[in-house]
C-alpha positions as CSV (number, residue, x, y, z in Angstrom):
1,X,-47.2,15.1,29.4
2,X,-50.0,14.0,31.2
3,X,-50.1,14.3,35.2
4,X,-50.2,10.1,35.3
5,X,-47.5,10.1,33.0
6,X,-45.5,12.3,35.0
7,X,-46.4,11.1,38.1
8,X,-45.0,7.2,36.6
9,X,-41.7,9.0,35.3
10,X,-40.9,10.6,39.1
11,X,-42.0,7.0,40.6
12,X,-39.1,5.3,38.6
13,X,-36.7,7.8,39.2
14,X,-37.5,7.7,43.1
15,X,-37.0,3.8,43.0
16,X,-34.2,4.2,41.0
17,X,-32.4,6.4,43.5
18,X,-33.9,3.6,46.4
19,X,-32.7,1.1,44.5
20,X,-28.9,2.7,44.4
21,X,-29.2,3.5,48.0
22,X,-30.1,-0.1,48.9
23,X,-26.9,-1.3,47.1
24,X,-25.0,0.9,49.0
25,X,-26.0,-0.8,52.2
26,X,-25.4,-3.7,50.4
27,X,-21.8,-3.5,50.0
28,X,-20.8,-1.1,52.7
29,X,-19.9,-2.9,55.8
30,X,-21.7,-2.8,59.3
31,X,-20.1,0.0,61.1
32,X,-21.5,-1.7,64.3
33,X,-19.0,-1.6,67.4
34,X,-17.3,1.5,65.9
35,X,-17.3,5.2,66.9
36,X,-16.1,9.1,65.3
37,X,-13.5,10.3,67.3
38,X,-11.9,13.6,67.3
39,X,-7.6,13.3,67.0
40,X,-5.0,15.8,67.8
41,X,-2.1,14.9,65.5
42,X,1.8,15.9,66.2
43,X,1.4,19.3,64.5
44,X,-1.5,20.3,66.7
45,X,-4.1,20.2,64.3
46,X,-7.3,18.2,64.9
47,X,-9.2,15.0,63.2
48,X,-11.8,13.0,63.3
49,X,-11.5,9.1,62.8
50,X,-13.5,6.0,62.9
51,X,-11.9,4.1,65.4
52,X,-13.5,0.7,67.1
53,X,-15.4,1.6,70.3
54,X,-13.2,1.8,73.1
55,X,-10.5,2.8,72.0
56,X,-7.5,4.7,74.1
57,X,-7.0,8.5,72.9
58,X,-3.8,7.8,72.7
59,X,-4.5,5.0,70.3
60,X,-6.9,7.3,68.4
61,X,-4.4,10.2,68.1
62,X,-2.0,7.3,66.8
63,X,-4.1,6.7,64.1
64,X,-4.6,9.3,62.9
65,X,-1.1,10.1,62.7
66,X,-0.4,7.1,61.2
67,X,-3.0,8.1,58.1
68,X,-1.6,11.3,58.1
69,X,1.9,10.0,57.5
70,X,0.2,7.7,54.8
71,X,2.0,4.8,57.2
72,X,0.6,1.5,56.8
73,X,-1.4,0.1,60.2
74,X,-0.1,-1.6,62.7
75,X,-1.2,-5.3,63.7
């Protein structure tokens, strides 16, 4: 393989790669107005959860117990 040849084969596999990052972004939502928080759930153990900005630790320690318990979320 020539060096062109295998400079043209890493190019394509580079976009390709770009190209599956960029549909990420795509379909992921905006995390915007959202922060990592770390949780202390009823066991004592610790989390961390993506909770919107703001957010009581109380509220963010109810979460996560909530996903713990696999508990649907509260409106």
């Amino acid at each position: 393989m020539s060096d062109d040849e295998h400079y043209e084969n890493n190019a394509n596999s580079a976009g390709t790669a770009n190209d599956a990052a960029n549909e990420q972004d795509r379909v992921r939502p905006p995390l915007l107005g959202t922060e990592m928080r770390e949780a202390t759930l009823p066991d004592g153990s610790q989390a961390v959860v993506v909770v919107r900005a703001g957010t009581s630790q109380d509220e963010v320690d109810e979460q996560a117990a909530r996903l713990r318990r696999g508990a649907p979320e509260a409106k």
